[in-house]
Backbone bond lengths (Angstrom), bond angles and torsions (degrees), N, CA, C in turn:
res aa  C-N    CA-C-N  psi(-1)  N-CA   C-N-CA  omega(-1)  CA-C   N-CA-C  phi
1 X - - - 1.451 - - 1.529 108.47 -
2 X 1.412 118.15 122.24 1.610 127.47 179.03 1.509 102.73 -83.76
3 X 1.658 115.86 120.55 1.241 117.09 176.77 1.609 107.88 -89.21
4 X 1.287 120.61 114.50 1.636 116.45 169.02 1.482 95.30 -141.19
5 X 1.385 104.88 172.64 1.684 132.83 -174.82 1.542 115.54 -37.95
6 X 1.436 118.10 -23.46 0.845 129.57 173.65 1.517 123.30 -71.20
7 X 1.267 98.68 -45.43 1.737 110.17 163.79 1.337 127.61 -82.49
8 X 1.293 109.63 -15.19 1.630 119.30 157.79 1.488 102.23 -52.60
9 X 1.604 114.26 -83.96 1.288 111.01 -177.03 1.361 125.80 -25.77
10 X 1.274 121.76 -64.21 1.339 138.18 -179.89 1.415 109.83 -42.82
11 X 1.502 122.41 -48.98 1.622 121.17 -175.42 1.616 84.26 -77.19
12 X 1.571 137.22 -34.89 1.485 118.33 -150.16 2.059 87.29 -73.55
13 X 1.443 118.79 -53.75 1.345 111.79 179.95 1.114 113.38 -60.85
14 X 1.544 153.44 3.42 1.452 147.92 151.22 1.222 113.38 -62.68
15 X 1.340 106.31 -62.24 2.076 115.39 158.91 0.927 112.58 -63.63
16 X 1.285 168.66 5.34 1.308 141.79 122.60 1.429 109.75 -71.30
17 X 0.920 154.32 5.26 1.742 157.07 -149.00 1.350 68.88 -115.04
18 X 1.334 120.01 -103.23 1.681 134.01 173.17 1.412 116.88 8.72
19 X 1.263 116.09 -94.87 1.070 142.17 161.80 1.718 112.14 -18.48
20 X 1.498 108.75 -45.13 1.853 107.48 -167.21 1.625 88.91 -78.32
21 X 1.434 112.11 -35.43 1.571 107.57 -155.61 1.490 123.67 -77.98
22 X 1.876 81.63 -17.09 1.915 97.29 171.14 1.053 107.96 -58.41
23 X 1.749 115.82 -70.07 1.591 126.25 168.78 1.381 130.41 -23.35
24 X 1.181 125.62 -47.82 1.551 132.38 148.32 0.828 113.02 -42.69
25 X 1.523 122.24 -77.05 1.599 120.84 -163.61 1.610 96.65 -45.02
26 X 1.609 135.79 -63.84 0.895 153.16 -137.11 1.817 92.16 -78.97
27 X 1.013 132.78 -53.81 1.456 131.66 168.44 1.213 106.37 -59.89
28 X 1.214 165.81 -89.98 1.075 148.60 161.57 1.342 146.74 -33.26
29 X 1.630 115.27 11.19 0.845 113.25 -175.39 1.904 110.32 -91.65
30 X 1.517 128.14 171.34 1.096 133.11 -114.09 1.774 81.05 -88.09
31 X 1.873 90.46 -33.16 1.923 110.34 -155.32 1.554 88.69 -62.44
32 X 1.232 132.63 -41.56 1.631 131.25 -147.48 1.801 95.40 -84.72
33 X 1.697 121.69 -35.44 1.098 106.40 -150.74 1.793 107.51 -55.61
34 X 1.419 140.88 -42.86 1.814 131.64 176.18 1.183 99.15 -52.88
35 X 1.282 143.17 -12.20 1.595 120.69 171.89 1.496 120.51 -97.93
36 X 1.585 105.55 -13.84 1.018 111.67 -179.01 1.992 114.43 -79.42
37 X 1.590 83.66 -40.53 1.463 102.73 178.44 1.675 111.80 -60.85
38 X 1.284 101.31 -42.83 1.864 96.95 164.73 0.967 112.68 -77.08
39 X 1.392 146.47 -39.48 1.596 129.25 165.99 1.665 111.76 -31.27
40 X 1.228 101.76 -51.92 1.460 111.83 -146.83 2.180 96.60 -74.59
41 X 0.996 120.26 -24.35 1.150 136.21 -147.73 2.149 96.33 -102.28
42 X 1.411 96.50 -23.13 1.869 117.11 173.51 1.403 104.76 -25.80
43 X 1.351 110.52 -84.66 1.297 123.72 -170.14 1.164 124.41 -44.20
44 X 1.861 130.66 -26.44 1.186 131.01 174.41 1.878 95.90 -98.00
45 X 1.260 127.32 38.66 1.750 112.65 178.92 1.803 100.39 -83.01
46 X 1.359 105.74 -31.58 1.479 95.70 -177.96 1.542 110.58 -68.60
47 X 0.955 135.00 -60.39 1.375 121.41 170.40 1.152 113.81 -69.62
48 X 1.771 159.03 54.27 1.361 129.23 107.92 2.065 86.16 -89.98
49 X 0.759 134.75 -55.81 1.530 125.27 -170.67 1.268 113.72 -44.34
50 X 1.113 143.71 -41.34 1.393 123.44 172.62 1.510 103.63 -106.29
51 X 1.195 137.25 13.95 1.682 144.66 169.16 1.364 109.08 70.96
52 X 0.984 138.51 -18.86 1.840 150.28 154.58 1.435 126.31 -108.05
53 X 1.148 104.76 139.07 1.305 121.96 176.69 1.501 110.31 -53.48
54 X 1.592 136.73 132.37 1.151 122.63 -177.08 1.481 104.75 -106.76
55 X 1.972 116.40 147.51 1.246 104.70 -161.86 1.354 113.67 -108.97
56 X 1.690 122.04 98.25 1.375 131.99 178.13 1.882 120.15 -21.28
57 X 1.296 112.95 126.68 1.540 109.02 175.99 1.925 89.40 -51.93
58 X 1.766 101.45 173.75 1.379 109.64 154.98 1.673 85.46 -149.05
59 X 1.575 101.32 167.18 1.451 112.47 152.85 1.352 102.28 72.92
60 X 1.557 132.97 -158.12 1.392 128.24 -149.78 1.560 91.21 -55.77
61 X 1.342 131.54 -47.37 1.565 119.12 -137.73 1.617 107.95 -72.28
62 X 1.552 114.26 -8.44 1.247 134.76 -159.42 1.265 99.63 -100.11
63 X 1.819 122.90 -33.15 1.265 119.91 -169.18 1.263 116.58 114.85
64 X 1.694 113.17 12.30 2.009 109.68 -160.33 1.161 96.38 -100.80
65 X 1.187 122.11 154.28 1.422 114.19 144.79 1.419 114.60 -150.85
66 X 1.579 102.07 149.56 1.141 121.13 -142.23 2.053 97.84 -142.81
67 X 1.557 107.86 158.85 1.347 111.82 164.51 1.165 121.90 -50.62
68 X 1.596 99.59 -52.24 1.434 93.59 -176.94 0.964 122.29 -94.26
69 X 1.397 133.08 14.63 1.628 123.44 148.13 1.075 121.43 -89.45
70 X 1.528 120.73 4.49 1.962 112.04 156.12 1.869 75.74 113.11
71 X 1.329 141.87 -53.15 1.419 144.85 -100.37 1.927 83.28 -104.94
72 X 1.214 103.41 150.44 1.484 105.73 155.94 1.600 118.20 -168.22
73 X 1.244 102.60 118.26 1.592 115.59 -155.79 1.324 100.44 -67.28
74 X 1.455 128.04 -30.53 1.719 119.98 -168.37 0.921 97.52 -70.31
75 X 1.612 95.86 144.46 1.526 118.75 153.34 1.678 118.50 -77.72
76 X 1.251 103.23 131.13 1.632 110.06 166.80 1.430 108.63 -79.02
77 X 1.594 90.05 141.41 1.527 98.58 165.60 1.327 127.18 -103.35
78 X 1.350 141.15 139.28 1.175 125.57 -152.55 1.738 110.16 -90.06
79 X 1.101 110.56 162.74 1.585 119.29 -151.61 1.686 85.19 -97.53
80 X 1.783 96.33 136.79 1.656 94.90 174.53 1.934 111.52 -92.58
């Protein structure tokens, strides 16, 4: 058997074939689904733990500034 670039590829797309189908199996498999289900469930932990949604500053109190809040953080430099 002559090994060239051609047969590289070919074994490199066998291992990735492999490799993707582990990952599947392995994400879907039966053992992963309660960890998956708490992953997925993360983003809402602050609201069941404190029972309300908490309401983020926006705008100056946060630090933004913007046109339309009047606000503008740069400093001017003075004109020679």
């Amino acid at each position: 058997m002559e090994f060239d670039i051609n047969t590289l590829r070919g074994l490199a797309t066998v291992f990735c074939m492999i490799a993707f189908f582990a990952v599947v199996m392995w994400a879907y498999s039966d053992r992963k689904r309660a960890d998956f289900d708490e992953a997925a469930n993360l983003p809402f932990a602050d609201d069941q733990i404190s029972g309300t949604a908490t309401a983020r500053p926006s705008g100056p109190e946060r630090g933004l500034s913007s046109p339309e809040l009047g606000t503008n953080n740069k400093k001017e430099s003075p004109h020679v």
